[in-house]
Every structure is written in structure tokens, then in C-alpha cells.
N, C-alpha and C positions, 0 to 999 in steps of 0.2 A: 679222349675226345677226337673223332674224324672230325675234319677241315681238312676244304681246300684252299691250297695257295694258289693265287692267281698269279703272282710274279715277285717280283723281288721288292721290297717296303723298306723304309726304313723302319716303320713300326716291327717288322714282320725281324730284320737285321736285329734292332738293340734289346727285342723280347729271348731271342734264341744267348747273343752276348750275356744280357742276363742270366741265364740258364747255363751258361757254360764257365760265367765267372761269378759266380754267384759270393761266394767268400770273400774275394778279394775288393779292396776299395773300390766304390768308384766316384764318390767326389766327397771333396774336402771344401767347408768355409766356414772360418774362423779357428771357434774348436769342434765343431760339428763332423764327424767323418761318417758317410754310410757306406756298407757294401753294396753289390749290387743287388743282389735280393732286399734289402731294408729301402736303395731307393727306388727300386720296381716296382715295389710293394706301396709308399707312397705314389706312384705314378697311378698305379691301378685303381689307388682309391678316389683320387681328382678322376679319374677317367669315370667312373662310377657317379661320382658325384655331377660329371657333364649331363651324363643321361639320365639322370636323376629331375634335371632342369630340363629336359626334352629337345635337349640337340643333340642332333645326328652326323651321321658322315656328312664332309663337305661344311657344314656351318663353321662359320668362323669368330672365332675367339680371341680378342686383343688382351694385352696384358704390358700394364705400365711398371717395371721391377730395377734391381739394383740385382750382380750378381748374388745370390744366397742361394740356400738349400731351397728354398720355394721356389724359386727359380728354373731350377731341375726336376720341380715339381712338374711344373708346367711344360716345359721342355717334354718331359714324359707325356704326362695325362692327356695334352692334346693330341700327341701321336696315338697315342694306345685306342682314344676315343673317337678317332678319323677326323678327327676336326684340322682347323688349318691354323696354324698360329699365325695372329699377327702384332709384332714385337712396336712396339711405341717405343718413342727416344724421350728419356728420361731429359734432354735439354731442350727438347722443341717448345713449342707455346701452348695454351690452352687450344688456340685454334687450330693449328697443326695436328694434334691429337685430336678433334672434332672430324676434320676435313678425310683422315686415313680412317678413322669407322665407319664413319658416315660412305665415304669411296667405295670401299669392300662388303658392306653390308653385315657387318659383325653384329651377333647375337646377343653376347657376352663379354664381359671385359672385366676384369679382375687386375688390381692395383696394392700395392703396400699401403702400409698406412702415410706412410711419409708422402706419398702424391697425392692423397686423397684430398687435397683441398684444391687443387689445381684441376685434378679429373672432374670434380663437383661442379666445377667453374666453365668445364667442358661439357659437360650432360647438357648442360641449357640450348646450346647448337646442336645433338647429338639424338638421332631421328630413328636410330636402328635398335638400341641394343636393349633388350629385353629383364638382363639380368648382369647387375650389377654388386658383385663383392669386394670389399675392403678385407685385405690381410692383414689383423689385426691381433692385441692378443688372444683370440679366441677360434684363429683359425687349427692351431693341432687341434683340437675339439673337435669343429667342426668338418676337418678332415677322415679324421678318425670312427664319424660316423657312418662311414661309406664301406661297402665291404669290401676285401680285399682278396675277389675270387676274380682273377682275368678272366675275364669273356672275350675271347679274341670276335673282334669282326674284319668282313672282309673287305680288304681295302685293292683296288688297284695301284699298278706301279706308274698312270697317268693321272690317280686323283691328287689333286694340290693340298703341298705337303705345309707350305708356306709363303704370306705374301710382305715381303721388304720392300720399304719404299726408297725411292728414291728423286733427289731432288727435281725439281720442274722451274722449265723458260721461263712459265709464267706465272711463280710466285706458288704452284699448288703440288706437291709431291704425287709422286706415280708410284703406283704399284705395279714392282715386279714380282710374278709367282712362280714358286717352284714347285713340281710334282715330286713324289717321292724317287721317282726312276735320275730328274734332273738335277735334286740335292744330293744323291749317292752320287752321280758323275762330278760335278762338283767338287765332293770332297776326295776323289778316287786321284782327281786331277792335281789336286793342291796336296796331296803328299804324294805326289809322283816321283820327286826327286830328291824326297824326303830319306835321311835312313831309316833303317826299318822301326816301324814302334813295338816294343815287347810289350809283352802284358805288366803291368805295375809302372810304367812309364810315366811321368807325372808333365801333364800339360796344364802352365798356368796359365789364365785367363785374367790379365790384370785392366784390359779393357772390357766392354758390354758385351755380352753373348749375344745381343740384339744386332751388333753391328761383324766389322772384322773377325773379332777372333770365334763368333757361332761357328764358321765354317772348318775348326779345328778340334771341334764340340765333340761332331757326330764319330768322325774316324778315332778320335782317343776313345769313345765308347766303345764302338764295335770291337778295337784293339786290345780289350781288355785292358786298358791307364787309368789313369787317375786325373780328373778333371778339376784341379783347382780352382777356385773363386775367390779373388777380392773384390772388395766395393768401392775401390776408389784406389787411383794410381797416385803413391807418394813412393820417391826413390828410394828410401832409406827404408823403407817396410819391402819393397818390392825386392832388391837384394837380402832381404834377410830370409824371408820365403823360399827363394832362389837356391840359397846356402841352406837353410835349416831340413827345405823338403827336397833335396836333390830333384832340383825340375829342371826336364830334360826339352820339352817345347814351351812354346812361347807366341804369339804374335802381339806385333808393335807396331804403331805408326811412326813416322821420324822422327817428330818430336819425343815421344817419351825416350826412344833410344839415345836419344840427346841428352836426355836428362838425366838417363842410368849412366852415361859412360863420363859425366861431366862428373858424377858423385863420387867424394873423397874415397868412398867404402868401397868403389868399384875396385880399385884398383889393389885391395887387398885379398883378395875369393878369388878362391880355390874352387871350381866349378865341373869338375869332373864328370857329374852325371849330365851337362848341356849339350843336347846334341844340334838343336834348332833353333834361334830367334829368325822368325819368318817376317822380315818388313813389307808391309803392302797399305794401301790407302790415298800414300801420298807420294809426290817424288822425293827422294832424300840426299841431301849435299853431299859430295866428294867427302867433304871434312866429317862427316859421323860416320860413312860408312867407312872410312878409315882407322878413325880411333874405334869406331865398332868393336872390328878384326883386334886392334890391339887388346882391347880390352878382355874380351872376351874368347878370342880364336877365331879359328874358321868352323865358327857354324853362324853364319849369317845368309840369309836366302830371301833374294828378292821375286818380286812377283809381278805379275800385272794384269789387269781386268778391270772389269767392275760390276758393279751388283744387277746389272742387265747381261752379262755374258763372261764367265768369271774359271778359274786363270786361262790365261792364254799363252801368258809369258811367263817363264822360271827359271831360276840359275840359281847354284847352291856357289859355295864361296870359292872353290877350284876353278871354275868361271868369274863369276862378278869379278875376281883381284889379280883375273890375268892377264898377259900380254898375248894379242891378237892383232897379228898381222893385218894392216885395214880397216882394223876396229878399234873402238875404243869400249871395251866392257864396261870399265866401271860409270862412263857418264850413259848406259843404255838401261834398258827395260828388262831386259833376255832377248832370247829367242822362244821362238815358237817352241812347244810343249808337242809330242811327237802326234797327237790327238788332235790338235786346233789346227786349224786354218788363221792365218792372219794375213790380209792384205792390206794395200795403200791406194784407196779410192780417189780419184778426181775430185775434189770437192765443189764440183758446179754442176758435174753428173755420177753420180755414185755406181754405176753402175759401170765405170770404167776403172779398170785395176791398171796402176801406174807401174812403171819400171822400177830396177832396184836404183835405188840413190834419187828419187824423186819425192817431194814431200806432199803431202795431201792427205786425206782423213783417214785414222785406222779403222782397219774395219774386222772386226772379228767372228768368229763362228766355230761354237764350240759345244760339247754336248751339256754343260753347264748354262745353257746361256736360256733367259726368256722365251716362250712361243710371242711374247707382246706384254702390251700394260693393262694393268689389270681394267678391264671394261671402259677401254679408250682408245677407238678404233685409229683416232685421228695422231695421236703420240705415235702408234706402232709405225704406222706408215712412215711419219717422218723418221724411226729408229732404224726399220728392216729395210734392208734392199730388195729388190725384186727376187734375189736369189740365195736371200737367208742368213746374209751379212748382218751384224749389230753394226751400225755407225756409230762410234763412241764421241763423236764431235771432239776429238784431241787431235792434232796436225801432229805429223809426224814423219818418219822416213825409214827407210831398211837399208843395211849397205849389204856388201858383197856375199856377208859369213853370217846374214841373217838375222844378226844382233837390230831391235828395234831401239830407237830415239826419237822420247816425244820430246817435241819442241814447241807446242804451244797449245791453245785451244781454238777450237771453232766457234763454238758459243760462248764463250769470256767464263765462263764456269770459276768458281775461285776453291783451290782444295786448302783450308785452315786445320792443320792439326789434323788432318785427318777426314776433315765434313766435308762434303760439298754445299755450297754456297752459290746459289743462281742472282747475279747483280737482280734481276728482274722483279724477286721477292724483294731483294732490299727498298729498288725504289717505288714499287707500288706503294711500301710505307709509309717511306719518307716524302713523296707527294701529299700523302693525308693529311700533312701539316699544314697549315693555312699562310703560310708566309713564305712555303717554298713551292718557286715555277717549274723548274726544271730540275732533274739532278739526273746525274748518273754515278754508277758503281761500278769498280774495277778491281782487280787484284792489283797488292804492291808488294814487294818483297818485305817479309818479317822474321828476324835472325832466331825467333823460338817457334813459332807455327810456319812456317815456310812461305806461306803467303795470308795476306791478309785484305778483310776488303777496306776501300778508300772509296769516299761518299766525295762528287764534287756539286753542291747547289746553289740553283740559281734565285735569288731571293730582289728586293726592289730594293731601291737607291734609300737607303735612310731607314731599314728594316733592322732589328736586330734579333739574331737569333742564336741561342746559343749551343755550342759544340752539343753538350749533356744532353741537352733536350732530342737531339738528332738520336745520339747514343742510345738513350731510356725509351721511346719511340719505340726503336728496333727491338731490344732487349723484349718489352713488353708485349709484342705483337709478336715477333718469330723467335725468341729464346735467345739468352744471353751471349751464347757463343756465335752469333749471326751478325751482330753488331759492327757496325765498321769502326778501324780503331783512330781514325784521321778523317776528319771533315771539314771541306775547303766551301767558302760562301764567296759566292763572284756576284755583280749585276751582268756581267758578259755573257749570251746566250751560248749556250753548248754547240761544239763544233756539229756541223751534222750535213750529211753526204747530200747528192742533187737529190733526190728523191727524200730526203726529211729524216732519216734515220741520224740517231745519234753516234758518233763516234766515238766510242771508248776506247779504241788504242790508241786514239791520237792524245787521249787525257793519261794514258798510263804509262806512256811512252818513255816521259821522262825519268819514271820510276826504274825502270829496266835500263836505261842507256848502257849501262856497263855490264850488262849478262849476255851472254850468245844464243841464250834459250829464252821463251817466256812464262816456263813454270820453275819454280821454284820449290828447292827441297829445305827441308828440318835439317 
């Protein structure tokens, strides 16, 4: 068959991968292994099966999953089919899930069976999508009726490849997208200082492909690896994995590497074939990435970005654990990645780049990073600078050898385990209560998720209301991991500046007195 290519795809990258590693694995979950011919071949047929439903390039396709082989299903089929995936978070709320369809205008949305009663609960809000599937047991069936002849179509390396949200001021998630040209730099970027992946390399994914470790997805594919999949992080499986299937990458947020190297079992594996655990998400304490190193070796590699402009900072473990003159590596970020730009903005005018050793907003720009948010003119503005800068709203500073240190946030943001957490959803919530006036929400220091939120509300003289109900509230409305885990009830009205704004550093102040920084790692 003649075709032209128009440029470089990722569809266009993991169909040829296919073709070249066709025999050898390319993902594992459970006891399920396909090659890459068996899962191309499923890819082809969900793709088949999209246009079957009458969506085209560009329409967009959500999908609520756990990692599994369906999973890779979908991962494929929507590329193959030019559609744009958009990943749901298995902990958000039913509204949450409502809010990112309804935002993107998705067509289609396909779920396990395990969310199908919560997605159900979500259609009721849900204005756009036309076609709706439960993965249930009668999906190999119904998969299977689709044929399994690639029809390649033509995709550009500017059409949007994928839209990830991420969290919002004011209580409502933003879509950022990627085109297919911007998720290959991306992932080009984040095994930059990687060593090299051979073909049969096994990279585990013991967190969501939705979130962190997708962007270690697409290069173990191209790379001809092996994509491993669990469905849930317990320490004592995820080491035996580790050991059983010689896996050689990895990403982790603080916490779980906290929880691997605290495991009795850790300290007895032999781990020869590890060459990567890639920490990113959240900032991570001196003390794990220390016992890390012990535990494990040097192969620990940190990062830094975020899901609007993504890495910009990286350092593999001959950096992070060394001695530098004027620096201090191991309480930093990295340094710039030889590709990015990263500056340190004025935070009262963004458009002014500060000297080295002066603190104010980071600001990034990088070939991974957003054109904007997805269909929200007013978000972009306040993200972009006039000159193509992402404002990350995290304070920070650069010393002399370049190494970055964040030291706090600009928008009070709270990073838990790995999420982000905007106070501003929390207390939309917690005002719906009927007995609470005022509240605010803050990060405080938490010795297992690195920080955590802290509700403080303002309720009338002789009200009583109790902690659980603030909890269950949150839980029910924004998803359980959203919850703050401490709530203070005062009648004393909340500090708040001449102009009426609320101060929450002055409420979190005393939570930090004893830290030099004010984010906090795992």
C-alpha cells in the first residue's frame, strides 16, 4: 500500500516498533503476556471498532481503567484510530469525571466494569458523549468482532495526541494537550539521561499509565521493552515483580519509594537487571533519597516539571549524591536538561528574569510543554508569559552551577502522594455545609504522603460539627484522596490581608516553623 507520511506520529513510531519487534513481548499483566504483533493486533481492532461508531480523526475518547491488557488496548486503538485519548483518574469524583468530558467534548468513553457504577452516576451531568461501553465479560467478544486489517490514516505530527488534566484555582481541572510531535519530545526528554533501553528491557508501571509513569509508556514501546502492568501498589508484590521479572525501569512518586525501601524484603534482592527508578511528582525528603541509594544503588533519577511543561530538570544518581562546590545537589531539583530553558521570574511581573541566587516563580519552556489549556483562553494567559514561558506557580531559586531549588509555592497548591490538590476545590466544598462560614485550606507536613491538606473552619458560637462529616463531604464530592486529614473549627474569623483575601500562610505557618522550605517530600 502507498501512503504518505506527513511527519513523525506516534501512531506512525509504535505501528513501525510493531513491525520491527513483532515476536518479542511487549506487555505483561498478571499472567497475560502479548507480543507485539498480538497487542497491535488488538490495538487495530478497538481502532476498527472506533470507526465502526463513526468517530474520526480529532474526536475524543475518555476512558476510566486500572492498569491491564485493556488498557493497552486503548493506549493503541485510540492512536491507531487518530483519536485523542482522554485518561480519567480512577480517584477523582463522579463530578470530576462529568466536568473533563463535558470540558473536551468527548464522544465516547469506555470504563471497566469496576467504575461502572460511579461513570453511571456521571452520565447524568454528562452532555457530550454519544457512545458509551462497559468492559465487561463480554468484551474479548466484542472486540474480536472487528477486523484486524490496519488501515493506516493520516495523521499530522500537530494533531492532539492527548488531553491530561490537571488540577485548577478554582476547584475545576484543566486540560492540558498534547500533539503527537509534543508527547515524542516529551518522552525524548525524560530518558535523556536515562541509560540506554535495549530491546527486551522490562519497565514496570506500578502506578496509573494515566498519570506519571504513561510518559515511560511510549519510549519502552518504541524501544522495543516490555511494558509491565500492576493494578495497585503493595510493597511486598511490587518487589517480587522486580526480582521475578528482572525490571530494569521504573517510576515512583516519594511515597511508594518510601514504602519499598522501608520493606523487610527490600533489603534482601539482588537486582541486577535495575538500571532506573525515575522519582517525579512530588518533592522527596533527604531521608528516602538516601536509604533509596542504599537500597537499591545508584540508579535513582530525579526530575522535574509538570504536566503543563514537562521535564525540564534531571539528574541521574552521579549528580543527585554529589558534592558541589556552592551547591547542594541533593536538597535541589536538577539542573536544566540541555533542551529547556528554565528561568526565575519576578512574581509581581513575569516578564522580568531575576539574577542567579534570587527567588521568584519558575518559569519553564520546553519542547514538551502545552500550547495552552484545553479551550480556556483565560487559564492560558495567566500560565504563558508573553514570551512562551510556562509559569509553574512554585517559588524558587538557581545558585551559581545551575542546580534549581523549589522552596515553596505561589498558589498554596498542596502535592499529597503524588496529586495535586488546589486548597480552592477543597473549600468550595466545605462552605456547602451549612454550618460552616468561613474555612480555609493549606498544606502541612505528612511523614507518609509528604504533605497533606489542613481544613481550618469558621462555624457560630454553640454549633457543633463534626471532624467526619468535613472528611465524608470532601471524600464524596472530590474523591477520597482529596480529603484533608486535620480539621480545626474556630468562631475567630480567618486572618485576612487589607483588601479581604484570606491568608493561608499565616494559618500554615505554624505547621512548618521548623523546615527551611515550604514544600515537603516523602
Amino acid at each position: 500500500m502507498k501512503r504518505k507520511i506527513k511527519g513523525i506520529t506516534v501512531t506512525g513510531l509504535m505501528r513501525q516498533s510493531a513491525k520491527y519487534n513483532a515476536n518479542r513481548i511487549s506487555v505483561v499483566a498478571g499472567e497475560r503476556r502479548l507480543t507485539y504483533s498480538e497487542a497491535w493486533n488488538r490495538g487495530v481492532r478497538l481502532a476498527n471498532g472506533f470507526s465502526s461508531m463513526g468517530l474520526s480523526r480529532g474526536d475524543r475518547v475518555a476512558v476510566l481503567e486500572d492498569n491491564s491488557i485493556e488498557a493497552q488496548d486503548f493506549f493503541l486503538g485510540s492512536a491507531i484510530a487518530g483519536l485523542v485519548r482522554v485518561p480519567l483518574y480512577a480517584r477523582n469524583s463522579a463530578e470530576s469525571h462529568a466536568h473533563m468530558i463535558n470540558q473536551t467534548g468527548t464522544k465516547a468513553l469506555m470504563v471497566t466494569k469496576k467504575y461502572e457504577s460511579e461513570i453511571r452516576e456521571a452520565l447524568t451531568k454528562i452532555k457530550t458523549v454519544d457512545h458509551f461501553l462497559v468492559r465487561d465479560e463480554g468484551y474479548e467478544d466484542w472486540l474480536n468482532n472487528f477486523s484486524v486489517v490496519d488501515r493506516p490514516i493520516c495523521i499530522d505530527p500537530e494533531d492532539w495526541y492527548i488531553i491530561r488534566h490537571t488540577g485548577g484555582t478554582t476547584g475545576k481541572p484543566k486540560g492540558v494537550a498534547y500533539s503527537h510531535k509534543t508527547w515524542i519530545s516529551a518522552g525524548k526528554d525524560w530518558f535523556y539521561n536515562f541509560p540506554p533501553m535495549h530491546a527486551g528491557d522490562v519497565c514496570l508501571h506500578v502506578g496509573p499509565i494515566s498519570h506519571g509513569s504513561g510518559y515511560l509508556y511510549t519510549p519502552t514501546w518504541l524501544s522495543g521493552g516490555v511494558n509491565l502492568l500492576l493494578t495497585e501498589f503493595d510493597p511486598d508484590k511490587v518487589l517480587d515483580v522486580m526480582d521475578r521479572e528482572k525490571v530494569s525501569y521504573m517510576f515512583l512518586v516519594p511515597s511508594m519509594l518510601n514504602a519499598l525501601v522501608r520493606c523487610p524484603k527490600a533489603k534482601s534482592l539482588d537486582l541486577p537487571s535495575l538500571k532506573v527508578i525515575q522519582i517525579g511528582g512530588a518533592p522527596i525528603a533527604d531521608e528516602t533519597a538516601l536509604l533509596g541509594r542504599e537500597i537499591f544503588g545508584d540508579v535513582l533519577y530525579q526530575g522535574y516539571g509538570q504536566t503543563e511543561a514537562l521535564p525540564v530538570c534531571m539528574m541521574g544518581p552521579d549528580e543527585w549524591f554529589s558534592s558541589v562546590e556552592g551547591s547542594n545537589p541533593l536538597r535541589s531539583a536538577g539542573r536544566a536538561l540541555p533542551f529547556a530553558y528554565l528561568e526565575i521570574r519576578d512574581t509581581s511581573d513575569p516578564e522580568i528574569n531575576l539574577p542567579i541566587g534570587i527567588e521568584g516563580e519558575i518559569a519553564i519552556k520546553c519542547e514538551g510543554q502545552m500550547t495552552g489549556f484545553w479551550e480556556n483562553k483565560e487559564a492560558t494567559g495567566e500560565r504563558i508569559s508573553s514570551d512562551g514561558f510556562v509559569l509553574t506557580g512554585d517559588i524558587g531559586k538557581l545558585d551559581e552551577n545551575g542546580y534549581l531549588y523549589v522552596l515553596d509555592r505561589k498558589d498554596d497548591m498542596i502535592i499529597s502522594g503524588g496529586f495535586n490538590i488546589w486548597p480552592a476545590e477543597l473549600e468550595n466544598i466545605i462552605l456547602s455545609h451549612p454550618k460552616v462560614s468561613e474555612v480555609a485550606v493549606f498544606a502541612g507536613p505528612h511523614e507518609k504522603w509528604g504533605e497533606t491538606p489542613i481544613a481550618v473552619c469558621v462555624i457560630s458560637k454553640g454549633a457543633e460539627v463534626a471532624e467526619s462529616e468535613i472528611m465524608e463531604l470532601c471524600s464524596d464530592k472530590l474523591g477520597s484522596y482529596k480529603k484533608p486529614t486535620k480539621v480545626i473549627f474556630q468562631t475567630e474569623p480567618l486572618p485576612k490581608s487589607p483588601v479581604g483575601k484570606i491568608q493561608r500562610k499565616i494559618l500554615r505557618e505554624p505547621y512548618w516553623d521548623k523546615d527551611d522550605r515550604r514544600v515537603k517530600g516523602a
